[in-house]
C-alpha positions as CSV (number, residue, x, y, z in Angstrom):
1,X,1.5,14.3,22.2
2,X,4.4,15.4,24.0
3,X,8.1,15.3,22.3
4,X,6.2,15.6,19.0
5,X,7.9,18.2,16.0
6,X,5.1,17.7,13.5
7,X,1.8,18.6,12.7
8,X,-1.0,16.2,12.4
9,X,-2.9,16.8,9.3
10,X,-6.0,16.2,8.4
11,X,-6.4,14.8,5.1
12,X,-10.2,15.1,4.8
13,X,-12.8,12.8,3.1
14,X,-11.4,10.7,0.0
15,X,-13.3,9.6,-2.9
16,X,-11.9,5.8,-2.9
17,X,-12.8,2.6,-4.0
18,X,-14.7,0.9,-1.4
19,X,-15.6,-3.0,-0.1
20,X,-17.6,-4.4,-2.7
21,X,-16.3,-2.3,-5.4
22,X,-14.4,-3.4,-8.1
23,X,-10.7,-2.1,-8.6
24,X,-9.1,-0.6,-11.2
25,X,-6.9,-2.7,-13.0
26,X,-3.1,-1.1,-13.8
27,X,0.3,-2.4,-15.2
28,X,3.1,-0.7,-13.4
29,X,7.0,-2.0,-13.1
30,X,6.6,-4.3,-9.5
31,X,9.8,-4.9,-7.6
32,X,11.8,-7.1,-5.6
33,X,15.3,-7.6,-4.0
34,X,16.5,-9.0,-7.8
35,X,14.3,-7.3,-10.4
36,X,11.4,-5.3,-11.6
37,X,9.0,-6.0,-14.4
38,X,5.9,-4.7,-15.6
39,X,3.1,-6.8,-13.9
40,X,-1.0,-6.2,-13.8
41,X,-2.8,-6.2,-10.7
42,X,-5.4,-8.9,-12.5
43,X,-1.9,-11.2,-13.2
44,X,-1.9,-11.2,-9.5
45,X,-5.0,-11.7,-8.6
46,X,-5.6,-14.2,-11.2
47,X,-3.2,-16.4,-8.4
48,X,-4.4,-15.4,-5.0
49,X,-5.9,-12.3,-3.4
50,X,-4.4,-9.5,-3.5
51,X,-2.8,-7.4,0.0
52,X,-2.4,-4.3,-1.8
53,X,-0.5,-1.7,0.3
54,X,-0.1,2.3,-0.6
55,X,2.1,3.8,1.3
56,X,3.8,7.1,1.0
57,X,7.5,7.8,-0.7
58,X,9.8,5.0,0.5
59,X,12.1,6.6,3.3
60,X,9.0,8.7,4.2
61,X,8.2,7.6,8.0
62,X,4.7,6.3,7.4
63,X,6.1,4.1,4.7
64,X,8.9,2.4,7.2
65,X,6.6,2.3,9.7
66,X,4.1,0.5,7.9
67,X,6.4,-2.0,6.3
68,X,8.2,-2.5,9.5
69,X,5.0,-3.5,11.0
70,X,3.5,-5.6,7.8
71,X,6.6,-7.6,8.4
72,X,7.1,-8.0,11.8
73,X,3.5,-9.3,11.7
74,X,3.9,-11.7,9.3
75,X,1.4,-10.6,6.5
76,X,1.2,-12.9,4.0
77,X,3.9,-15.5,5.6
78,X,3.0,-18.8,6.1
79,X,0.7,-19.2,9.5
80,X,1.0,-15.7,9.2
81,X,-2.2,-13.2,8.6
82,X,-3.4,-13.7,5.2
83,X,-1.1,-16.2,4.5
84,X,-2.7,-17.3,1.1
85,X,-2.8,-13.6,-0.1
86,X,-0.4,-11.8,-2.2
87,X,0.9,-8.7,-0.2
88,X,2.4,-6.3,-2.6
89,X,3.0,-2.3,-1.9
90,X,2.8,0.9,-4.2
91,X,4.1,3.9,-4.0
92,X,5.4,6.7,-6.0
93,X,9.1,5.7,-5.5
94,X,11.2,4.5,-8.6
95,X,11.8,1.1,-8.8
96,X,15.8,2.2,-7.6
97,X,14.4,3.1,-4.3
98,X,12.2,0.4,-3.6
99,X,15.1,-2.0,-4.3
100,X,16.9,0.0,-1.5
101,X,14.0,-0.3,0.6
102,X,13.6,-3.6,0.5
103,X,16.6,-4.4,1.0
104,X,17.3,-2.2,4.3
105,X,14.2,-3.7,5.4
106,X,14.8,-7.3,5.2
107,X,11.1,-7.1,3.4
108,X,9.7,-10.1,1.2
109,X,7.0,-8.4,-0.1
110,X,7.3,-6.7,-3.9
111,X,6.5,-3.0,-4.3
112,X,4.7,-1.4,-7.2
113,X,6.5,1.7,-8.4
114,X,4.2,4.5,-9.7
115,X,6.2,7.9,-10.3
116,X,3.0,9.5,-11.6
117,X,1.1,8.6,-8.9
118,X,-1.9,7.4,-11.3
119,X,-2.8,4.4,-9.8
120,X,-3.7,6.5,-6.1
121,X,-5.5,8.9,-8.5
122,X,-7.5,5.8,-10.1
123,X,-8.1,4.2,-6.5
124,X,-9.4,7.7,-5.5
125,X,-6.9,8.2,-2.7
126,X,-4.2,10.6,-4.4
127,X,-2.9,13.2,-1.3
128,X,-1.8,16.1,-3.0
129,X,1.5,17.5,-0.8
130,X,1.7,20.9,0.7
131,X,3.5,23.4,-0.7
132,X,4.4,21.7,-4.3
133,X,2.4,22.6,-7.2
134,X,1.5,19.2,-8.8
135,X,3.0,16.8,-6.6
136,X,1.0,14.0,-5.0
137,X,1.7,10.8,-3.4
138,X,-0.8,8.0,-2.2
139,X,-2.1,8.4,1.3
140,X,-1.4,5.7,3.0
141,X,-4.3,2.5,2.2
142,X,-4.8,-1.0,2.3
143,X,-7.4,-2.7,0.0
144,X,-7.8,-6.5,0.5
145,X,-8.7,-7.4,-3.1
146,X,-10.1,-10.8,-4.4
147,X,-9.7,-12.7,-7.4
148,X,-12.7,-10.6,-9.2
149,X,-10.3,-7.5,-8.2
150,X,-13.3,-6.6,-5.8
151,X,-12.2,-4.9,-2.8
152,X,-13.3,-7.2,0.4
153,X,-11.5,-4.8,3.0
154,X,-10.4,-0.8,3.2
155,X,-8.8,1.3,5.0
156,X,-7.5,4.5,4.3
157,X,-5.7,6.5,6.4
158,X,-7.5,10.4,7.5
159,X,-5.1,12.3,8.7
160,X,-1.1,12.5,8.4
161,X,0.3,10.6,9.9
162,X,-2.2,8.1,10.4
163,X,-2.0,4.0,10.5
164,X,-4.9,1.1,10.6
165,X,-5.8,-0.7,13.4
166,X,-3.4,-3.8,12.5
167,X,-5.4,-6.3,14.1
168,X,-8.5,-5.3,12.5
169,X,-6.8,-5.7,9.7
170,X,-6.3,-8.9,10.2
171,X,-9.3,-10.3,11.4
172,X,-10.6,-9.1,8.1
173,X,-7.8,-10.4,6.2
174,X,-8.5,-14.6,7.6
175,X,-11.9,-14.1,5.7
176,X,-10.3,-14.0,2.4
């Protein structure tokens, strides 16, 4: 790639949840444009399935570009992909920046913030970062989750910077 200043990375093999697994469950403070409160994952998918999106720390590039997309395509909009799914993010951004986020990003979708980054490690797709000593982030993922919190789609992204194939996403996401 021409024009490029960054290394692509290769993240190597991760040791996640897969389809047909069951998730973790975790309660962690989820976010919109007005408020946060703590909310489980099985609260959510008690309703609908879950679009659960990890990106990396809001600001980050992957994590705008992701969003950017998710939106433009209309995830979980009405006549949208996966329009009776619940698409929420997570990332280890506070709930302050998400609220930014969201906000610069036009975005209705609600982001889970997790400072510790204990819900990647639980998920088994925690990317430790280069060059500082116990800091990690989530690489970025999307699990399509049903209401037994049993993963019906993955992907998860190899390399840095990496993103799915959207409309393979989505062809997997009308199944739900």
């Amino acid at each position: 790639m021409s024009g490029v200043d960054f290394d692509v990375v290769e993240l190597g093999d991760a040791d996640s949840v897969d389809v047909g697994e069951e998730v973790p469950d975790f309660t962690r403070p989820l976010v919109n444009s007005e408020y946060w409160e703590d909310v489980s994952l099985s609260e959510l998918t008690a309703e609908n399935p879950v679009i659960l999106v990890f990106t990396t720390m809001d600001g980050a590039f992957p994590a705008t570009y992701m969003w950017n997309t998710i939106r433009d395509r209309g995830w979980g909009a009405d006549n949208g992909p996966a329009a009776d799914a619940t698409v929420v993010g997570l990332s280890i951004s506070t709930p302050y920046e998400h609220e930014t986020l969201i906000e610069e990003r036009g975005m209705d979708y609600d982001l889970f913030s997790d400072p510790g980054n204990g819900v990647a490690e639980a998920f088994g797709i925690a990317n430790d970062l280069d060059g500082m000593e116990g800091v990690s982030e989530p690489r970025p993922a999307i699990f399509a989750i049903d209401g037994d919190q049993v993963v019906q789609y993955a992907w998860i992204a190899s390399e840095w910077p990496d993103f799915p194939d959207y409309e393979e996403a989505e062809a997997a996401l009308a199944d739900l």
